[in-house]
C-alpha positions as a Markdown table, in Angstrom:
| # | Residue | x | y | z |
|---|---|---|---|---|
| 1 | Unk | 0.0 | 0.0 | 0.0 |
| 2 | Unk | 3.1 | 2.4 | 0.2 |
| 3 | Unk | 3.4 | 4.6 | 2.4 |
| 4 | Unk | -0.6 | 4.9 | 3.8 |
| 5 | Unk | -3.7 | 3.2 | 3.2 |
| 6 | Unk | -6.9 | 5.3 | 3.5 |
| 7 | Unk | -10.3 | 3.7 | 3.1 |
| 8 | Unk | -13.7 | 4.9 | 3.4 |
| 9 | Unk | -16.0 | 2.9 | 5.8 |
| 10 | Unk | -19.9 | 3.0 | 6.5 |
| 11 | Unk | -19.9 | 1.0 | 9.8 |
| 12 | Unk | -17.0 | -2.0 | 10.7 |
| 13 | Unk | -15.7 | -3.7 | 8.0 |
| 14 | Unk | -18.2 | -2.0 | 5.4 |
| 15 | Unk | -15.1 | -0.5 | 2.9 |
| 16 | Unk | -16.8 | 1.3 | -0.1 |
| 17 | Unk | -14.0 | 3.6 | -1.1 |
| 18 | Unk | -10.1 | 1.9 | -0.9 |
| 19 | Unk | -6.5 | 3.4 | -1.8 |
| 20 | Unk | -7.8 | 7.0 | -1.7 |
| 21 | Unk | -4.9 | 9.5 | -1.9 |
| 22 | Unk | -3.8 | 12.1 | 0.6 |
| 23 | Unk | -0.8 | 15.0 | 0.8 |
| 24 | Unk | 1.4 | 13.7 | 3.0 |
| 25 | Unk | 5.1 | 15.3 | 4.2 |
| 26 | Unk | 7.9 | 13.4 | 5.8 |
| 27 | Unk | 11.0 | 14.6 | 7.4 |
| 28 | Unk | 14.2 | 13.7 | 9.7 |
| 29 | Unk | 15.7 | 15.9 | 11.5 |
| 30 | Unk | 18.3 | 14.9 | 14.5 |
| 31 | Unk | 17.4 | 11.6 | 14.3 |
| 32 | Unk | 13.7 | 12.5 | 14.8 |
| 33 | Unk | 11.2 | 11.3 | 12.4 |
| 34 | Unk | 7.9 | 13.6 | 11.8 |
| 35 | Unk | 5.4 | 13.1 | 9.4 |
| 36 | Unk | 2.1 | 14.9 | 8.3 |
| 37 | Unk | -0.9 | 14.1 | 6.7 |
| 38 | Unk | -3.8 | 16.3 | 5.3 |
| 39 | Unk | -7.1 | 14.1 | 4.8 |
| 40 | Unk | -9.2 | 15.9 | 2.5 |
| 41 | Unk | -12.6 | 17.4 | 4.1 |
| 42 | Unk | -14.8 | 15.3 | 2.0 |
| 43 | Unk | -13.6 | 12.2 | 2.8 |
| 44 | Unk | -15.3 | 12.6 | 6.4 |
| 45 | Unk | -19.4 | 11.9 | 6.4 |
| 46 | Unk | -21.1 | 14.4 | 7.6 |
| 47 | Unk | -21.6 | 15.3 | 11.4 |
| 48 | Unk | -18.3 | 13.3 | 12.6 |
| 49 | Unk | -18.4 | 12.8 | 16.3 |
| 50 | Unk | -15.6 | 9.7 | 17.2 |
| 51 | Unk | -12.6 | 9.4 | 15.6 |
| 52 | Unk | -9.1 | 6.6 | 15.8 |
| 53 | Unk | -6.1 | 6.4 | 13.6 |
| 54 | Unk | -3.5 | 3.3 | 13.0 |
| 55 | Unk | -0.2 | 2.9 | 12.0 |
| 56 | Unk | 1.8 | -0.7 | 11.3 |
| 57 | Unk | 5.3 | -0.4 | 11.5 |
| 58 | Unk | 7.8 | -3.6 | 10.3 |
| 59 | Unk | 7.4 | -6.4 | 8.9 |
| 60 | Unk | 6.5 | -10.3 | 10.2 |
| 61 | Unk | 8.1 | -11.2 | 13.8 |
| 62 | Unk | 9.3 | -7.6 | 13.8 |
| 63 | Unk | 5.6 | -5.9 | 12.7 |
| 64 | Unk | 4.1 | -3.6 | 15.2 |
| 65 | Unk | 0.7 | -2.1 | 15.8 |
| 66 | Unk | 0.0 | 1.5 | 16.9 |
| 67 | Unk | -3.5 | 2.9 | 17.9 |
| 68 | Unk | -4.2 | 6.9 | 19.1 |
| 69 | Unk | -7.0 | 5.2 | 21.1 |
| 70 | Unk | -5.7 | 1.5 | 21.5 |
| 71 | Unk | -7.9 | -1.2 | 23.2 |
| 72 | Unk | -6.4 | -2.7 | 26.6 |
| 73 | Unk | -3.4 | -4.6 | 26.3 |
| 74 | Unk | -4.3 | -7.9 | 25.9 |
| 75 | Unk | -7.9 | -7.6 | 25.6 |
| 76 | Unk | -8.1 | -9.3 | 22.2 |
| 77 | Unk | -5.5 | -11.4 | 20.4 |
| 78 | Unk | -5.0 | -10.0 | 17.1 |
| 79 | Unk | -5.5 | -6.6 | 15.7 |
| 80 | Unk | -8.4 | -5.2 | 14.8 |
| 81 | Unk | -9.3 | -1.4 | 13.3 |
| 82 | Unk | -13.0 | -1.9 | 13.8 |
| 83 | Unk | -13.3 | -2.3 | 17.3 |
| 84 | Unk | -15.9 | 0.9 | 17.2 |
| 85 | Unk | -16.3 | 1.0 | 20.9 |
| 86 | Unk | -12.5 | 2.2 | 21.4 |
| 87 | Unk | -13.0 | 5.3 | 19.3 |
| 88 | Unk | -12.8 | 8.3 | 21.1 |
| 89 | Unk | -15.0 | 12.2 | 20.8 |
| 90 | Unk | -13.4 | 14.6 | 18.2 |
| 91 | Unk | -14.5 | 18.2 | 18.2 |
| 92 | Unk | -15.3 | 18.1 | 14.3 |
| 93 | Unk | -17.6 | 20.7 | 14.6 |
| 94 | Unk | -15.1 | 23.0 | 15.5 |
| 95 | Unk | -12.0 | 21.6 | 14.1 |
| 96 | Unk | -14.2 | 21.6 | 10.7 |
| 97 | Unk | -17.9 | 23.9 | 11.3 |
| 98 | Unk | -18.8 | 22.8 | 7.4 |
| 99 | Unk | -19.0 | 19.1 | 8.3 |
| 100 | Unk | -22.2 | 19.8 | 10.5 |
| 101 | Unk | -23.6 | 22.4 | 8.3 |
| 102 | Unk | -27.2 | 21.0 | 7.0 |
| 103 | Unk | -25.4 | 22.2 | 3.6 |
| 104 | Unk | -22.4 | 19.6 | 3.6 |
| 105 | Unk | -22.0 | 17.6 | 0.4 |
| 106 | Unk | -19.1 | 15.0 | -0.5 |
| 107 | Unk | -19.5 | 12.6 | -3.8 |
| 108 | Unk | -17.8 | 9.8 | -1.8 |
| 109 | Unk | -20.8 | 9.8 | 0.5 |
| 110 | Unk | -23.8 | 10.7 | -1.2 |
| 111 | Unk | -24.9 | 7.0 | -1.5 |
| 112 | Unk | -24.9 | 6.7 | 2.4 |
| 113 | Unk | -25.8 | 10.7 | 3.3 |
| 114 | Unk | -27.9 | 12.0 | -0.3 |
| 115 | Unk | -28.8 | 15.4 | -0.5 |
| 116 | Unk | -32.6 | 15.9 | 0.3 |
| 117 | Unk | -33.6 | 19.4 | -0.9 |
């Protein structure tokens, strides 16, 4: 998948949008690694409340799994991204005050959200 994997989801394990591209920006500096990623504002459904990211870092016995709001240690025994409950509240409304707007539009989620007029 390169360097990121973004899908689009309408509930766990419902992917209806796969590979979509971002603007990312990598750099070291002092042996410190920082990246940055802009999502684009129409790839969020309108009204977002809960949010989680992931990263996988490696490869086979050296492979590891990061979460910004990880389940217990131990609670399950392989990885899992869908585990809804374990998503935390984001402050979309103020971070972006279009997604709750009865206005919002995006293509990618008019078959889930259409536009009633």
């Amino acid at each position: 998948h390169g360097q990121h994997l973004l899908l689009l989801l309408h509930g766990a394990r419902n992917s209806f949008k796969q590979q979509l591209s971002l603007t990312y920006t990598a750099a070291i500096k002092n042996d410190r690694w920082t990246g940055k990623a802009t999502i684009p504002a129409n790839y969020f459904p309108p009204k977002v409340t809960k949010f989680n990211a992931y990263a996988i870092h490696g490869s086979g016995t050296n492979r590891t799994y990061e979460s910004l709001y990880p389940v217990p240690t131990g609670k399950y025994t392989d990885p899992d991204f869908h585990k809804l409950d374990y998503f935390q509240p984001i402050n979309f409304k103020g971070l972006l005050p279009g997604n709750w707007s009865p206005q919002y539009t995006s293509e990618e989620w008019k078959p889930y959200y259409p536009i009633v007029g």
